[in-house]
C-alpha positions as CSV (number, residue, x, y, z in Angstrom):
1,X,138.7,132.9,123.9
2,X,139.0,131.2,120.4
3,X,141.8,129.2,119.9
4,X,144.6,129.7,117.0
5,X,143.1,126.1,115.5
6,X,140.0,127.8,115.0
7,X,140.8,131.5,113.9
8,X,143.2,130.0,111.4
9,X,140.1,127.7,110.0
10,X,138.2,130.1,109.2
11,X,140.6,132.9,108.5
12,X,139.9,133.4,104.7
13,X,135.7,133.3,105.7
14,X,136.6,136.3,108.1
15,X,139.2,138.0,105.4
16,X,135.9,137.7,102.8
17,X,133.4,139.2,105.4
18,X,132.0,135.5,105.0
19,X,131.6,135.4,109.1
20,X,128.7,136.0,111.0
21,X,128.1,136.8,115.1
22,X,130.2,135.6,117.0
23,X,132.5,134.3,115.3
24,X,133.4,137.2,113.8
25,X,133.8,139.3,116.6
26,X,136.0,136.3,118.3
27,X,138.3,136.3,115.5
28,X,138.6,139.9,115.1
29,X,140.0,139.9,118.8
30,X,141.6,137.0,119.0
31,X,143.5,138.8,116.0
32,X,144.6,141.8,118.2
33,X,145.9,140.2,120.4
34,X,147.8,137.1,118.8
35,X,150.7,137.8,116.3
36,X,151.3,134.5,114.9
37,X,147.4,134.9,113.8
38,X,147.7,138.0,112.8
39,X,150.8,137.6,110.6
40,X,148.9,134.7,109.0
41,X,146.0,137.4,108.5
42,X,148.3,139.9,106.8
43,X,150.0,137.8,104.7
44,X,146.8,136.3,103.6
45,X,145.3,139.7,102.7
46,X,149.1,140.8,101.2
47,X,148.6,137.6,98.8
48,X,144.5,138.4,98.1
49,X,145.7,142.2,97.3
50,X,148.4,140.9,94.9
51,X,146.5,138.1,93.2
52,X,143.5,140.8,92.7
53,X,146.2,143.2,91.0
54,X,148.0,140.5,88.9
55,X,145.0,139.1,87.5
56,X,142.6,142.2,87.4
57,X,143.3,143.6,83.7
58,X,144.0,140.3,82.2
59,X,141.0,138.4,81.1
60,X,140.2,134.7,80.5
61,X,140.7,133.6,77.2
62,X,137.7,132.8,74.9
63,X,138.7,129.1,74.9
64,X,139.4,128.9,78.4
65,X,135.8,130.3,78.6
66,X,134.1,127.9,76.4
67,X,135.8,124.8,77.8
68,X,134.6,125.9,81.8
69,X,131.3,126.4,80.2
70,X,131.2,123.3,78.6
71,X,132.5,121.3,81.8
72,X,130.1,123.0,83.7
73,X,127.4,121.8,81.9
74,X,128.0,118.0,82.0
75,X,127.5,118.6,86.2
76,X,124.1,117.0,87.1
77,X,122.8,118.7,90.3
78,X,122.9,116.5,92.8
């Protein structure tokens, strides 16, 4: 069985469907049967749910915008 280590690792991959095989499935049990896991898990998608509703209507600021744009633009790829 996976350990609590590991499940809480990779908790917000498995919250964003991000997990394949395996894993997934391991964590998904691991989940029904462990509470301190699974509190970790629900408060996690509680704070996803409302971060999603706080910030879903309001909308960057042009400037904000424009300045990401601009940093993101002096990157070099590697």
């Amino acid at each position: 069985m996976i350990r609590c280590e590991e499940v809480l690792k990779h908790l917000y991959e498995y919250i964003d469907r991000q997990l394949e095989g395996v894993t997934y499935s391991e964590i998904e049990d691991h989940l029904k049967q462990c509470k301190y896991c699974c509190k970790h898990h629900d408060f996690e998608i509680e704070l996803k749910n409302l971060v999603q509703r706080s910030c879903y209507q309001n909308k960057a600021p042009g400037v904000l915008k424009s300045k990401i744009s601009s940093m993101l633009g002096d990157i070099q790829p590697e």
